[in-house]
Each structure stands twice: as C-alpha cells, then as structure tokens.
C-alpha positions as CSV (number, residue, x, y, z in Angstrom):
1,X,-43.6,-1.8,0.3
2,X,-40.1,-1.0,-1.6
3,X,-38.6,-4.6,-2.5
4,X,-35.3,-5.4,-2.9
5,X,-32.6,-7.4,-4.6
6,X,-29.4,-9.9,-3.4
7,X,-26.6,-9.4,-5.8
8,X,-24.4,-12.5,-6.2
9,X,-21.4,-12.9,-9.2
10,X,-20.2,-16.0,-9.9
11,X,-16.5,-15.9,-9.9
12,X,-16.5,-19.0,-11.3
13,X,-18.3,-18.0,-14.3
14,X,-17.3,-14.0,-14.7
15,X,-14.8,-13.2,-17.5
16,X,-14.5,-9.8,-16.7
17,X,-16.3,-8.6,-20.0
18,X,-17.7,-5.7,-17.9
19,X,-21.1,-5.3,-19.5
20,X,-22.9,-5.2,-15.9
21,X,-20.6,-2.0,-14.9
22,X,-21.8,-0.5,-18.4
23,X,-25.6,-1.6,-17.9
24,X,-26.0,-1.1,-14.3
25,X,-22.8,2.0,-13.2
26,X,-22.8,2.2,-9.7
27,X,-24.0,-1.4,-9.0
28,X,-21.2,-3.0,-10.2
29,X,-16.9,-3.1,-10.0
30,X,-14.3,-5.1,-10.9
31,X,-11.8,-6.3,-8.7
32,X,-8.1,-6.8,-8.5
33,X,-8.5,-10.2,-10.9
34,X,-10.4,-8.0,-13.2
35,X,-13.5,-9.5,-11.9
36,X,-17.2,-8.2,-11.4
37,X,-18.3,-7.8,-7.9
38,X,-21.7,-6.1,-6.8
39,X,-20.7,-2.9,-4.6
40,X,-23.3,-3.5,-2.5
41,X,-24.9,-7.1,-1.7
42,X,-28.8,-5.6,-1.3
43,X,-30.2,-3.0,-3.3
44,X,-33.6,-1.9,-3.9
45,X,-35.3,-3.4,-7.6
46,X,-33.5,-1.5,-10.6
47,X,-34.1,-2.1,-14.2
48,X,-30.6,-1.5,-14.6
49,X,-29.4,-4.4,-12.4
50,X,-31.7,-6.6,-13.9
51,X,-31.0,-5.8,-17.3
52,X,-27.2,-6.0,-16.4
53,X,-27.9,-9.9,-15.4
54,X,-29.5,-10.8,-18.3
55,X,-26.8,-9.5,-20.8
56,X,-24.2,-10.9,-18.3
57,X,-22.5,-13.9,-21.7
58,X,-21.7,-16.0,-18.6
59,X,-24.7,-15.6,-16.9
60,X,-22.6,-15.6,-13.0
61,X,-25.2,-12.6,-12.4
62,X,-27.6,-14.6,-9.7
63,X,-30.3,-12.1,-8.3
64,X,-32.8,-12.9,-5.7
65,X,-35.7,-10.8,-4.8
66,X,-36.5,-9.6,-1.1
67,X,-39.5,-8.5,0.4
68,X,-37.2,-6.6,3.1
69,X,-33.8,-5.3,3.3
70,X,-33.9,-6.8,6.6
71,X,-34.2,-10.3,4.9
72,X,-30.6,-10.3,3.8
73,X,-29.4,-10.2,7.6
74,X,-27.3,-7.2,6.7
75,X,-26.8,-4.5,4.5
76,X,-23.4,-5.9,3.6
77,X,-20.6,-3.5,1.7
78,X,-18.4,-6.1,-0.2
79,X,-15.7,-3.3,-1.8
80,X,-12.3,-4.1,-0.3
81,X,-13.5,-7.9,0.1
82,X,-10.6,-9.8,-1.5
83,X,-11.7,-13.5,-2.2
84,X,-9.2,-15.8,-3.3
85,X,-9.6,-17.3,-7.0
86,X,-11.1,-20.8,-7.1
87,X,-9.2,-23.4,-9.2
88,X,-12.1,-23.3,-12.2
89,X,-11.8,-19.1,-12.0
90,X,-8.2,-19.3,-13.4
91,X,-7.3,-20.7,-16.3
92,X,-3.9,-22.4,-16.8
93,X,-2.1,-20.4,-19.0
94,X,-0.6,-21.7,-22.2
95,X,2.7,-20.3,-24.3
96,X,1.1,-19.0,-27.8
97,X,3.1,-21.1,-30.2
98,X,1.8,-20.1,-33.6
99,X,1.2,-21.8,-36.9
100,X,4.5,-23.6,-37.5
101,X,6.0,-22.7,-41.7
102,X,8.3,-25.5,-43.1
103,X,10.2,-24.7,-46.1
C-alpha cells in the first residue's frame, strides 16, 4: 500500500530561508511574502520532503502521514492560494539607526 504525506508550513514560523525548496525541489515554493508553501498539500512519502522538515531552522514544516490519499479529503493544489499574513508573520519594521560617534 503506497502511503502518503500532508504538507503544512507554518507561516507563522517560516522566514523564508528556502532550505525546503533546496532539499525537497518540486515540493516546495515561495510565495509573494517570500514565504514557503507546499505545491501540493498530499504527496506520496519522500525522503526529500522529510529531510526538508527536519532542516527547516524554524521548524513550521508539520508533516502528517496517511494511509490513503483519499484520507486528506482532496488532492488539494495550493499554488495561486494567496493567504493573508498573520500579525506574528510580519515583523514591525524598525529604521536602522547605527552606532551614534560623539566627538
């Protein structure tokens, strides 16, 4: 029987460092917030995709094994998903002000 895996990221967690497109190509893309996203939400078990969640440094990589495709509901395609950044996924950003030199 061919098990499979549910692909989840975190968007909370992800920083973008890309590692899981590196480990596991074709599993993974980033989207327009520079984010990782899982291409497809099932796939069958790869060494790659689990390799690619345990070298995620953020650890937003959540998989969860299936004993059927069918388990998952459906064989869902998330690329052109747009989902809106929660508050903790964006950092307020902060004007670089430097050492300050008195003479």
């Amino acid at each position: 029987m061919k098990r499979y895996l549910r692909i989840q990221v975190d968007h909370s967690r992800c920083v973008g460092s890309a590692l899981c497109l590196a480990t596991a190509p074709g599993y993974f893309e980033l989207d327009d917030q520079h984010l990782s996203r899982p291409t497809t939400s099932v796939v069958p078990v790869s060494e790659n995709v689990g390799a690619a969640a345990e070298l995620c440094p953020m650890e937003a990589i959540t998989l969860t094994e299936l004993e059927d495709e069918r388990d998952s509901g459906e064989h869902e395609d998330t690329r052109g998903t747009r989902r809106p950044p929660t508050p903790a996924a964006v950092p307020p950003r902060q004007a670089f002000t430097g050492p300050t030199y008195r003479r």
